[in-house]
C-alpha positions as CSV (number, residue, x, y, z in Angstrom):
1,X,0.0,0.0,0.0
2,X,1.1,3.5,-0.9
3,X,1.1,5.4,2.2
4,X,1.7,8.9,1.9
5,X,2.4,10.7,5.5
6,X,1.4,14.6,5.8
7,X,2.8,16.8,7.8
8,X,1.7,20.7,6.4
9,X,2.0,22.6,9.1
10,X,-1.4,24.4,8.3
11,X,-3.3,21.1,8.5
12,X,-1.7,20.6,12.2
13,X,-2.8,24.2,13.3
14,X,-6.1,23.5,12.2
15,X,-6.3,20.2,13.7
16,X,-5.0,21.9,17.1
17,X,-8.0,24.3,16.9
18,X,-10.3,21.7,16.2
19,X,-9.3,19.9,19.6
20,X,-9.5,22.8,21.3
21,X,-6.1,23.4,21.9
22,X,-5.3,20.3,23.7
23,X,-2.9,17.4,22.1
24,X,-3.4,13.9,22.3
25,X,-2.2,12.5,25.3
26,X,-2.3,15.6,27.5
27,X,-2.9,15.3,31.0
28,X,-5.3,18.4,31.3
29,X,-5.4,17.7,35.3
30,X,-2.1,19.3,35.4
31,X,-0.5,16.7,37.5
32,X,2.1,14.1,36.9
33,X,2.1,10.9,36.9
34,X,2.2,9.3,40.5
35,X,3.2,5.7,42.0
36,X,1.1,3.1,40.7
37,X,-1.7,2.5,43.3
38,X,-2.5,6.2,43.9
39,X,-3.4,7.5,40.3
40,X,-6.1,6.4,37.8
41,X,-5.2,7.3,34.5
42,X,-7.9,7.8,31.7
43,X,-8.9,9.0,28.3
44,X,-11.4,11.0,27.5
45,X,-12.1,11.2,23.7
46,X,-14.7,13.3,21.5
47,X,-15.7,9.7,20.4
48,X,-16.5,8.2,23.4
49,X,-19.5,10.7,24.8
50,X,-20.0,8.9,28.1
51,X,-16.0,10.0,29.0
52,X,-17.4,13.5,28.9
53,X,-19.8,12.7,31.3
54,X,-17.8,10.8,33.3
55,X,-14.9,13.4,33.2
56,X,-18.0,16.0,33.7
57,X,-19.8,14.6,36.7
58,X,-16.7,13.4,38.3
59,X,-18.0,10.7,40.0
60,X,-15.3,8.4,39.6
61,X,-13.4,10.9,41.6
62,X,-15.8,11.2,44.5
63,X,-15.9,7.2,44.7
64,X,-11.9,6.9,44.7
65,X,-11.3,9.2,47.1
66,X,-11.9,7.3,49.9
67,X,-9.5,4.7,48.4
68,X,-7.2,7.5,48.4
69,X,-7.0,7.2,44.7
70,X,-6.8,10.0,42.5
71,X,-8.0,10.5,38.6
72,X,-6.2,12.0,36.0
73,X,-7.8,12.5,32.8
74,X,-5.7,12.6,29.1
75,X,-7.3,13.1,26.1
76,X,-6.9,10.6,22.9
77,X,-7.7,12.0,19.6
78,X,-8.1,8.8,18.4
79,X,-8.1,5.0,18.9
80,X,-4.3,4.8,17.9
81,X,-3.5,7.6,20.5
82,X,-5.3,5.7,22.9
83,X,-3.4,2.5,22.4
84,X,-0.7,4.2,22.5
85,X,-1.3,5.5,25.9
86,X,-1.5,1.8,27.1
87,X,1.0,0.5,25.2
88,X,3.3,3.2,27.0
89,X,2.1,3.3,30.5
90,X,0.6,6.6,30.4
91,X,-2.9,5.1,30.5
92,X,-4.7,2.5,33.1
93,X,-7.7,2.3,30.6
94,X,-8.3,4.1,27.0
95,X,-11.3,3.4,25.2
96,X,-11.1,2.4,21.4
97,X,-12.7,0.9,18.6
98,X,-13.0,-3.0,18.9
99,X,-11.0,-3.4,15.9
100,X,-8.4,-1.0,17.3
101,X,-7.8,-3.5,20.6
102,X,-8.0,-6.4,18.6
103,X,-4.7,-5.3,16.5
104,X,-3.3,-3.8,20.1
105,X,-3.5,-7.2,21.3
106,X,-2.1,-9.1,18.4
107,X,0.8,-6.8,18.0
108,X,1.8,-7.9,21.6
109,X,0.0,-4.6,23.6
110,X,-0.6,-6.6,27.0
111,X,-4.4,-5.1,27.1
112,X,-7.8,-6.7,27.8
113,X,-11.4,-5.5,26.9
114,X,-13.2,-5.1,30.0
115,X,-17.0,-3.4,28.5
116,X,-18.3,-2.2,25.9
117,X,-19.6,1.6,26.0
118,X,-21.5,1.6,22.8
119,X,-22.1,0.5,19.6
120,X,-21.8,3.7,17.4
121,X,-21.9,4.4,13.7
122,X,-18.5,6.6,14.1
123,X,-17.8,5.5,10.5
124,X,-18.2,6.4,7.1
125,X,-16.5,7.1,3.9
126,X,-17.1,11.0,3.0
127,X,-16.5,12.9,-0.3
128,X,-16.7,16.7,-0.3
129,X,-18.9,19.1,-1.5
130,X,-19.7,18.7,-5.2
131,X,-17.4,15.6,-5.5
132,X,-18.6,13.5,-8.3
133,X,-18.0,10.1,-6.8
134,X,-20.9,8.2,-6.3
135,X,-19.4,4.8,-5.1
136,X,-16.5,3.0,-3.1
137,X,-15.6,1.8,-6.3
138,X,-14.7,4.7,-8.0
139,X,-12.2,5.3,-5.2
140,X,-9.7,3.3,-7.5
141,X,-6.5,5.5,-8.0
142,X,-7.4,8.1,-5.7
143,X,-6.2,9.7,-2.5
144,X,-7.8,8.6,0.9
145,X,-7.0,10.3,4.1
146,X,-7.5,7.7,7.4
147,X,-5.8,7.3,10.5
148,X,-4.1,4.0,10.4
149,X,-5.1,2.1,13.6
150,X,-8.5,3.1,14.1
151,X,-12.3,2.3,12.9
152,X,-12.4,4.3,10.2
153,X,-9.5,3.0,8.5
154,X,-10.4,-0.7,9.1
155,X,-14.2,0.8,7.5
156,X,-12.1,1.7,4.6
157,X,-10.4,-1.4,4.2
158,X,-14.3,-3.3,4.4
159,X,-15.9,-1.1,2.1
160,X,-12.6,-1.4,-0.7
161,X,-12.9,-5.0,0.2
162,X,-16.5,-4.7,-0.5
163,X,-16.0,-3.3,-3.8
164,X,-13.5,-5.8,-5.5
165,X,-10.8,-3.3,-4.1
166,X,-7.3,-4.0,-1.6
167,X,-5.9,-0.8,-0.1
168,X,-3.4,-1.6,-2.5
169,X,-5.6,0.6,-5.1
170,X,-6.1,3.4,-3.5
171,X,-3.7,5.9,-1.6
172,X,-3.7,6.2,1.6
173,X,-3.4,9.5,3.4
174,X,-2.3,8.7,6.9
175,X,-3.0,11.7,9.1
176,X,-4.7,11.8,12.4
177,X,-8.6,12.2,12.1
178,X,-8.9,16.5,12.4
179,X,-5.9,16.4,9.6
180,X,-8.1,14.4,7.3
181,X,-11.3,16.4,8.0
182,X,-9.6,19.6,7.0
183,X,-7.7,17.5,4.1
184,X,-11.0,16.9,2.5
185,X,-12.8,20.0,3.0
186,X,-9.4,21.9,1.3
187,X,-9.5,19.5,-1.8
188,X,-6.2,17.7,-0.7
189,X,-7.5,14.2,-0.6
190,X,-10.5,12.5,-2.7
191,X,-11.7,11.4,0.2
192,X,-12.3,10.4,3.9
193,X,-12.7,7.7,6.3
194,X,-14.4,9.8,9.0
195,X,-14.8,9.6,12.6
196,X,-17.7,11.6,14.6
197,X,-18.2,14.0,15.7
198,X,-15.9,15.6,13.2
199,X,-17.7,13.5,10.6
200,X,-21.3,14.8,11.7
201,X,-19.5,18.0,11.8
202,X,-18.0,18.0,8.4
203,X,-21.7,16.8,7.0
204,X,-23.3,19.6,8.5
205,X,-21.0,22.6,8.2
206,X,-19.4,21.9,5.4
207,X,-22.0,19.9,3.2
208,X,-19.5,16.9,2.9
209,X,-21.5,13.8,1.6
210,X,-21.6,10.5,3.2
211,X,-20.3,8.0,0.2
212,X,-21.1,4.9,2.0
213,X,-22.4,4.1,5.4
214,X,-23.1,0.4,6.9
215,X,-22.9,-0.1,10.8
216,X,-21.8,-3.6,10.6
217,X,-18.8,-2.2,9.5
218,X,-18.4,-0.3,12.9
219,X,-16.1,-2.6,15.6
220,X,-18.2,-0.9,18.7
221,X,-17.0,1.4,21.3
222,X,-14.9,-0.7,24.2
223,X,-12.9,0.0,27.1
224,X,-9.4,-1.4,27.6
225,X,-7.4,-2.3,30.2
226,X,-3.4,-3.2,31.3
227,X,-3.2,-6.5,32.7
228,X,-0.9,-5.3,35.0
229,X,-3.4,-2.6,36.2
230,X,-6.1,-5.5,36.7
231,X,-3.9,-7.5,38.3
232,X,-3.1,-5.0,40.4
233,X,-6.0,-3.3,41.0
234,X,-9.1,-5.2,40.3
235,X,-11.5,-3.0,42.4
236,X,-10.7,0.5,40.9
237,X,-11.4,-1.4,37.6
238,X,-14.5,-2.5,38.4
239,X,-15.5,0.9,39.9
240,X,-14.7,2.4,36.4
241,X,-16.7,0.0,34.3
242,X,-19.8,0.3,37.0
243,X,-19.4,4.7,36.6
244,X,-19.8,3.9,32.7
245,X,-22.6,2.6,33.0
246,X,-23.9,5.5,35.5
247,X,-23.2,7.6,32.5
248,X,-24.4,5.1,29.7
249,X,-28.0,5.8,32.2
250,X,-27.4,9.6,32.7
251,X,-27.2,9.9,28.8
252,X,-30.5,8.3,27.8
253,X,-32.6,9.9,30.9
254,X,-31.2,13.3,30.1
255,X,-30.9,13.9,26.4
256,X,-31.1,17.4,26.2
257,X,-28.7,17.8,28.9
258,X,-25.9,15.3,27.5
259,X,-26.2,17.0,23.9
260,X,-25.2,20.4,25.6
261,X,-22.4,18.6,27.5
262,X,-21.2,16.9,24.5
263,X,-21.7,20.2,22.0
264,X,-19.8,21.9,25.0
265,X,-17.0,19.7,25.4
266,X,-16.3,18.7,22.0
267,X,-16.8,22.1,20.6
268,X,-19.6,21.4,18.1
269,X,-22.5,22.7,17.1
270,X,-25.7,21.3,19.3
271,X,-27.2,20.3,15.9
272,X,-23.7,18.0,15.4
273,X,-24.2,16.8,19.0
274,X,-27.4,15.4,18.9
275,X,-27.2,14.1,15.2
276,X,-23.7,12.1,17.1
277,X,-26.0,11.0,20.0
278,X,-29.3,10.0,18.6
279,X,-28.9,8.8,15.5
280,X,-25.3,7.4,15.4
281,X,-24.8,6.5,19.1
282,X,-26.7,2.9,20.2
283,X,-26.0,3.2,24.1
284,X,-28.2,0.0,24.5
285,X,-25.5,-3.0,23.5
286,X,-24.7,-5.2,26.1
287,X,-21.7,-3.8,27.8
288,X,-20.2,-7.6,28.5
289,X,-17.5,-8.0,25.6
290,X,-18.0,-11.5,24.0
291,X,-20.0,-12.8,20.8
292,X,-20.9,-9.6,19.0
293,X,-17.7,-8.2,19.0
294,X,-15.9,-12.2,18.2
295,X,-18.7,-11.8,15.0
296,X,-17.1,-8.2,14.1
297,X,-13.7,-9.7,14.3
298,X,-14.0,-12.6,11.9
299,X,-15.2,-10.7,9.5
300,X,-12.4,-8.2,9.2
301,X,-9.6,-11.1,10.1
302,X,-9.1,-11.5,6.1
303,X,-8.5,-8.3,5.6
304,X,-6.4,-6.9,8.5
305,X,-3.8,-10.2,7.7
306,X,-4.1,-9.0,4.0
307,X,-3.2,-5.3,4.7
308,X,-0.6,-6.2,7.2
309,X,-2.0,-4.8,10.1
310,X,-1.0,-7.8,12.3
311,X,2.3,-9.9,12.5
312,X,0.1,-13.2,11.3
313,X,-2.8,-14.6,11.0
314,X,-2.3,-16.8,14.1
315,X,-1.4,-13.6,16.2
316,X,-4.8,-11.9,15.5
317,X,-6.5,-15.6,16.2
318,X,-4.7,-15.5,19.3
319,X,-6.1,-12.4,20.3
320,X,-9.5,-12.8,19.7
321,X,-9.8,-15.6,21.7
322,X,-7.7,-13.7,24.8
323,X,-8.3,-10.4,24.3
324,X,-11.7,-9.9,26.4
325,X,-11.9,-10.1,30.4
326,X,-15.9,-9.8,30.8
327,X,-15.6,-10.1,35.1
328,X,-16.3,-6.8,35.2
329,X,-18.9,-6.0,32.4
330,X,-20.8,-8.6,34.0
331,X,-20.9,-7.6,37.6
332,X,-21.2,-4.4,37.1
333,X,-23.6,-1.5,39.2
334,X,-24.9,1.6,39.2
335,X,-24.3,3.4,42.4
């Protein structure tokens, strides 16, 4: 695959404006990190809405306290930033795409999937204003802007797959998802593989056009753990997975109020938020990761070992059969 990497300096501005400033990673608590034991650290992403209200509400913080554990919160502009994170030690638990872990895991990240926060439409292929492509197919030749590592990318992959296509015939734009909004709406790339909100956002503001949509393309929304952390500290993990699922609740009983939160946080319109929320967000799936996502999985197996994404076929086979720790999904609570 031809892989062209971007680094324009005006494509990185804008993508720092579109996150508000803050850079993948950050700890926006201001503190460092502390002795394992006495700090939990977590994402917070524009794609996972229920980290808003977590990070928000801060109830995590009021229920750790008395274990004289602290939270500190890092944002991840994408699923690859949030493996990252883990794959580092800057993170206890980053939430990705179920695709994204999957490839974590088989590329030797020592992670487990302990719920699963939603199961989301994030994905889509999306053509500007005006473009005249009307399918996947006609991608052939062209330049594609995704972020390797993450839903949309593996979407991509699917839908060329879909097509009669590899990502061998089409060239791939690697940037990070902001870069490849703003690479499509300036005419640099043919097209995107486009992550909400910035998606919704591109749609709305910018009259960019959904090529092709299908959900079953989309790897849900999970939550990932070290093993070392849930070795270490089984009960903070479970008090995490049970305040996701206080927020999954505080999100479908108060609508209205989580689109604000969202449209606040995020910095998007309130039309983008609630397009994100109610028509793109299904906060119903079972939040115990086993047989939906294993379903997910074998379908994009063939094409992740084509593309190279994982060291073999019996690494990513491997990790679908250890990659989800469902303890904690399963006894879960809402205080």
């Amino acid at each position: 695959m031809r892989i062209v990497r971007a680094g324009l300096a005006a494509v990185a501005m804008v993508a720092l404006l579109v996150s508000g400033g803050c850079v993948a990673g950050e700890d926006d608590s201001g503190s460092s990190s502390s002795t394992a034991g006495t700090q939990l650290r977590l994402d917070y992403a524009y794609y996972n809405p229920a980290s808003l209200v977590l990070r928000d509400q801060k109830w995590l913080e009021t229920e750790l306290a008395a274990r004289n554990v602290t939270v500190s919160w890092q944002l991840s502009a994408g699923s690859n930033k949030a493996n990252e994170g883990l794959r580092g030690d800057a993170l206890d638990i980053g939430s990705t795409a179920g695709a994204a872990a999957l490839v974590a895991r088989a590329n030797g990240s020592p992670i487990k999937t302990i719920a699963v926060f939603s199961r989301p439409e994030w994905a889509a292929i999306v053509v500007p204003k005006g473009s005249p492509i009307t399918g996947v197919a006609q991608l052939k030749g062209r330049k594609v802007a995704a972020t390797k590592g993450t839903d949309p990318y593996f979407f991509l992959l699917r839908a060329l797959d879909e097509a009669g296509l590899s990502g061998k015939d089409v060239t791939v734009v690697n940037l990070q998802h902001a870069d490849g909004r703003t690479a499509l709406e300036r005419g640099q790339v043919d097209a995107w593989a486009g992550l909400d909100p910035l998606m919704a956002q591109s749609q709305l503001d910018a009259g960019s056009r959904l090529l092709y949509r299908n959900v079953a393309f989309n790897s849900y929304g999970v939550l990932n753990a070290r093993e070392s952390f849930l070795a270490a500290q089984p009960e903070v993990a479970q008090a995490v997975v049970d305040a996701y699922e206080r927020a999954r609740k505080w999100i479908v009983e108060h609508p209205a109020d989580a689109a604000a939160l969202y449209a606040r946080e995020a910095r998007i319109s309130p039309r983008v938020a609630e397009l994100v929320l109610t028509e793109r967000t299904q906060l119903d799936a079972d939040p115990v990761p086993g047989d939906a996502q294993r379903a997910v999985f074998d379908a994009i197996l063939p094409v992740l070992v084509a593309d190279g994404d994982v060291k073999s076929e019996q690494s990513v086979r491997d990790a679908v059969g250890t990659l989800f720790e469902p303890r904690f999904a399963a006894a879960r609570s809402t205080p």
